[in-house]
N, C-alpha and C positions, 0 to 999 in steps of 0.2 A: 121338865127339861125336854128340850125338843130331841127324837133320836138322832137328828139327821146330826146335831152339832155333839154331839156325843162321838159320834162315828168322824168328825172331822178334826177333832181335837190332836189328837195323837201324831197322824199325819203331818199335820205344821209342826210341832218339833222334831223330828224326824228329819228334815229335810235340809235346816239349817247343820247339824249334827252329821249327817252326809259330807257337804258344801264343805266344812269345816276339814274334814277327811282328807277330801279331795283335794283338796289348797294343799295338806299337811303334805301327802306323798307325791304332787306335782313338787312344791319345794323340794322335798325329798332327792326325786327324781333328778332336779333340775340342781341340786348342789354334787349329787352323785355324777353328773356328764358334765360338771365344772371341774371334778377332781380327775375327772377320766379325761378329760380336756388338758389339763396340766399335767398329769401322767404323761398323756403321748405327748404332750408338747416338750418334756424334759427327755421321753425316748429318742424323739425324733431329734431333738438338739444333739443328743451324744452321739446318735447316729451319724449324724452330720457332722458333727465331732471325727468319727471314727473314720468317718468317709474320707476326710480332707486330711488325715492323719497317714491312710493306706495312700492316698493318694500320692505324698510326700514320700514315703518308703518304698511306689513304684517306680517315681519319677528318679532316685538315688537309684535302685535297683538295675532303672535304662541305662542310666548314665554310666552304672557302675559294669553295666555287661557292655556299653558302647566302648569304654574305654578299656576293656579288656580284649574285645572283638580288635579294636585300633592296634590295641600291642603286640595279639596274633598275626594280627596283618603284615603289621611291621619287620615284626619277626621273620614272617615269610617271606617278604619281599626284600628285607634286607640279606638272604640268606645266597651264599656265593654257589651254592650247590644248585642245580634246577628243580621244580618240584611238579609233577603232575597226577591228579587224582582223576579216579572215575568212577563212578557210581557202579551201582552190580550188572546192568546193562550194557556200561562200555564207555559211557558217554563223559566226554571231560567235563570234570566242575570246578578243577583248581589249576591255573598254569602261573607260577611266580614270576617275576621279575628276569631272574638270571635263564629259568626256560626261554622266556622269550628275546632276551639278551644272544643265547648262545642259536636259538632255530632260526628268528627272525619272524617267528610268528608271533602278533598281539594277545593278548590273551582274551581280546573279541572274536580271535580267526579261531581261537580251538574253543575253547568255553563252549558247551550245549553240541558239540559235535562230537560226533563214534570219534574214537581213537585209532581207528583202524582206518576211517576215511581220512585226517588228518595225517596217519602219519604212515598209513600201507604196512604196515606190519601188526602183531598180536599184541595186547599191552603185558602180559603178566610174563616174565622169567620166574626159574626156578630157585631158591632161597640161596641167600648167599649174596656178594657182588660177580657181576658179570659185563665183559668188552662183549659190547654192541654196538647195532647201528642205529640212528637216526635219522630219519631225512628231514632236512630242512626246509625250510620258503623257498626260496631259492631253486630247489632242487638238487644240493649237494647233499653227499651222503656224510655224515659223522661219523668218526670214532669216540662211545661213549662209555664209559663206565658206568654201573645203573644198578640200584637197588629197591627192590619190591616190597613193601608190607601191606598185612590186611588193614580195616579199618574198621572199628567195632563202635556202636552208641553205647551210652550208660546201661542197657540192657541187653548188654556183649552180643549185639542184632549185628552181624556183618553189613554194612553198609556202601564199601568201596575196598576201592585199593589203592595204595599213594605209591610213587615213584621218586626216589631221589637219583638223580645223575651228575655225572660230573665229564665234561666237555673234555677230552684227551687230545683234542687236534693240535694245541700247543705242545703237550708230553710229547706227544710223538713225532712232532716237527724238531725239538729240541733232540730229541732220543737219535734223527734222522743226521741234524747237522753235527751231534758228536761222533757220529759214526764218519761220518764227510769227516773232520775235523783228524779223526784218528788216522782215517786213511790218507788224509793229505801229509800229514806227520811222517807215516811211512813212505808213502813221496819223496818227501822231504830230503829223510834221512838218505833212499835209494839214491833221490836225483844227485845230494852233495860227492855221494860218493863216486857215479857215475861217470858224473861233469870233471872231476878230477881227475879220476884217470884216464876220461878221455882228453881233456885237454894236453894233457902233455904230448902225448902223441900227437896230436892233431898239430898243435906247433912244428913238430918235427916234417909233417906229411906238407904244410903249405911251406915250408921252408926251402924242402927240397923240389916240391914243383915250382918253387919261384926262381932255384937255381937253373932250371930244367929250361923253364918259360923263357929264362936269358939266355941262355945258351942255343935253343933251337931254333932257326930260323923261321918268322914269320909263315914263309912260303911253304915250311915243310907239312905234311899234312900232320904230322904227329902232334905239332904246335896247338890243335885243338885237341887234341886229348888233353894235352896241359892246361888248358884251359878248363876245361871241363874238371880238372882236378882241383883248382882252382876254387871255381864255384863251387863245386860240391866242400869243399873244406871251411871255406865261409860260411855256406849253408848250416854246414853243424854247428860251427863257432856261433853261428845266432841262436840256433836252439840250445845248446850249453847255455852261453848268456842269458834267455829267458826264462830256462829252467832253473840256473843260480839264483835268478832276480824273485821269480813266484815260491822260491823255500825259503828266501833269504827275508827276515823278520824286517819290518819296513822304521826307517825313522823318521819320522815326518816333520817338517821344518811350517809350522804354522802362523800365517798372518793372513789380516785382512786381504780378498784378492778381487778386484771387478772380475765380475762374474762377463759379460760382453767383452772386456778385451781381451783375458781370457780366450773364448770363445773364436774371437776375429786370428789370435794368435796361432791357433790350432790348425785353422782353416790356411792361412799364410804357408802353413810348414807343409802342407799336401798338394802335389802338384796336380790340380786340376784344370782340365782342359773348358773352360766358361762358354765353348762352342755349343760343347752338347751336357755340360751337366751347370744347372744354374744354381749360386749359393745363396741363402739370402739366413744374414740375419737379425732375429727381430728380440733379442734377449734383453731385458731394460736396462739402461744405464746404470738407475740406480742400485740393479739388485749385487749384491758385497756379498762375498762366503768367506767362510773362515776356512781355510786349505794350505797345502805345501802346491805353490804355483807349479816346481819342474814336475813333481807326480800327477796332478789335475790334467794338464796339458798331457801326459801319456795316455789318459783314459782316455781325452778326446780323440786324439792323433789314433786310435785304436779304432775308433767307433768310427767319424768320419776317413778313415780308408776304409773300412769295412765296407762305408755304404759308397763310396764309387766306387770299389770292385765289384759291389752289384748291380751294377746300373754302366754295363756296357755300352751296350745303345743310347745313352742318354738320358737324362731324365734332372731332379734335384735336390738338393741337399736345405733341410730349413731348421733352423736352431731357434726357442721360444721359451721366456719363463716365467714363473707364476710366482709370489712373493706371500707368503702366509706362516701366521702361527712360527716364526722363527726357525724358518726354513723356504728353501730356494728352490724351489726345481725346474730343472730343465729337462727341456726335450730336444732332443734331437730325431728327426722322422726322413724318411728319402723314398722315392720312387721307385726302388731296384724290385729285385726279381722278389723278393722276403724270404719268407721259411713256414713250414710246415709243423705241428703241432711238438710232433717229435723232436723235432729240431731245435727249437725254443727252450725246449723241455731241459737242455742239455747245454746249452752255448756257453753257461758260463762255467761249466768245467771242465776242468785241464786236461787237455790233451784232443777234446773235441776240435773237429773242422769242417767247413762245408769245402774247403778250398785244396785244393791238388796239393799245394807245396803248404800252405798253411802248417803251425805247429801246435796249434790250436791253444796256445798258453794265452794268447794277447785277449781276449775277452775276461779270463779267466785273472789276468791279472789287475785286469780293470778292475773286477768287482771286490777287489783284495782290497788293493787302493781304496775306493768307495768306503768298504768296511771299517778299514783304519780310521777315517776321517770321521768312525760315527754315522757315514751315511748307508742311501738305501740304492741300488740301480733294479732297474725292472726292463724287461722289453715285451712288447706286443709286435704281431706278425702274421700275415699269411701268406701263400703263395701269389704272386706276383701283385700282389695290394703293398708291397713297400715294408719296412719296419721303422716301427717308434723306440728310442733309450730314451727312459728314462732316468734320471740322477736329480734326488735330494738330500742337500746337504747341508750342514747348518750356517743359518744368515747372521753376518758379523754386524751386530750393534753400530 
């Protein structure tokens, strides 16, 4: 035997025997990344499972903190109180509904600004409710009532401080006209009592000047003192008379009234000279109130004389009215000399006058009248710029 094929023998089978191996643990191999294949393929399915499942429970979780966010919202802005917050810096981050209701600021004018540039003062008072002020848009000052708390996150971290207010300008406007109200009461009571005892005298006092008045001759000089006693005795009889009429509770006799002829009615009754004071009125046909005609016509008769005793020199009288939301207003405006801030401030209370003999009831009774009817009178004014009365009253269907 040859050695060479001795030596080669072994080697051939050997090699198949390998081959065979190799196949076995490639199989091997390649069933084990089929199962490892399908492993991840059923991880990655639940994953995706798991994925789409969170997904589900953050989009409820939005929805569920959206419409919670919505309710707090709502809550805040539906809240009749004011409410303003600020971070630990100063800075506003919350103005509700009724703040911006009551200041007139939006809650884009404060939001992201100091509190102190907003609104000129320091935000925090000390615990408790406490009357403050406010300043407004505008630049009126408030009277506010106002209460301060801190504001803490889930990890009791101060984070701000909230303010609740509440707007007193009505409390106090009300607080003001009870007090008017009381004191007019006591008025009231003095004037009835007043007015009685002086009228009977006062009948006695023109009775005997008017015996006086007949009996002295024209010529004599004395004849004007009688005179003089005369007027003066009328004179009080009218202020008795208007002081009865402003304590004396009104009854009002109400119907449909043209608001223009009215008006032209009023004008008729006051002797104006058309030389130098011109009247024009331009009040619509159509506009109807609901009023006691002989009282309406006194408030006019009050206001147009008022404005030609201002208006010496000349000048004009203009009546004009607006028709809205079931109500009428008129204006009444003139050329005279006007009034001064002070002056305004006061016209329509009793006993005030700009005028020498005046008794200063007749404005004062107007706005009774007004009142009675349910309505509102207003005037504007300044010195020799004229004055505007205002009167709205309710429009009869």
């Amino acid at each position: 035997m040859n050695p060479t094929e001795l030596t080669e023998t072994p080697s051939a089978g050997i090699a198949p025997m390998q081959k065979d191996a190799d196949i076995r643990a490639l199989a091997d191999a390649f069933e084990l990344f089929t199962r490892t294949t399908q492993t991840m393929e059923e991880s990655y399915r639940r994953l995706e499972a798991r994925l789409q499942e969170l997904d589900r429970e953050l989009e409820a979780k939005n929805r569920e903190l959206a419409l919670t966010s919505d309710y707090l919202s709502s809550i805040m802005e539906s809240m009749s109180d004011g409410v303003i917050a600020i971070d630990p810096q100063g800075v506003v981050t919350t103005f509700n509904r009724a703040a911006s209701h009551v200041l007139g600021y939006n809650a884009g004018d404060a939001v992201g600004r100091s509190f102190m540039d907003v609104f000129g003062r320091e935000f925090a008072v000390s615990s408790g409710r406490h009357a403050r002020e406010l300043r407004a848009k505008d630049g009126r000052t408030l009277q506010v009532s106002e209460c301060d708390s801190p504001l803490f996150d889930r990890s009791l971290r101060r984070i701000g401080t909230v303010k609740v207010f509440q707007d007193q300008t009505e409390i106090e406007m009300l607080r003001t006209r009870l007090q008017h109200q009381d004191r007019l009461a006591a008025i009231g009571q003095l004037a009835a009592t007043v007015a009685h005892e002086i009228r009977n005298p006062l009948g006695g006092i023109r009775g005997f000047a008017a015996l006086l008045a007949r009996d002295i001759d024209a010529a004599d000089p004395r004849a004007r003192l009688v005179e003089k006693v005369l007027e003066g005795s009328k004179a009080l009889e009218r202020v008795v008379t208007e002081l009865l009429e402003y304590t004396r509770p009104l009854q009002l006799q109400l119907q449909p009234v043209p608001l223009r002829e009215m008006v032209e009615s009023a004008i008729t009754f006051v002797d104006i000279d058309a030389k130098i004071i011109a009247v024009k009125n331009d009040v619509d046909q159509t506009a109807c109130i609901v009023a006691d005609a002989d009282k309406l016509r006194q408030v006019l008769l009050n206001i147009i004389i008022n404005a030609k005793q201002s208006m010496a020199q000349g000048g004009s009288i203009s009546a004009a009215s607006n028709v809205s939301d079931g109500w009428v207003e008129l204006k009444i405006s003139d050329t005279g000399c006007g009034m001064d801030a002070q002056q305004l401030e006061q016209i329509f209370s009793p006993f005030f006058t700009t005028k020498e003999k005046g008794t200063g009831l007749g404005l004062a009774i107007a706005a009774k009248i007004v009142e009675a009817h349910g309505g509102r009178i207003s005037a504007t004014s300044a010195p020799g710029a004229g004055s505007i009365f205002t009167i709205a009253l309710p429009r009869a269907e």
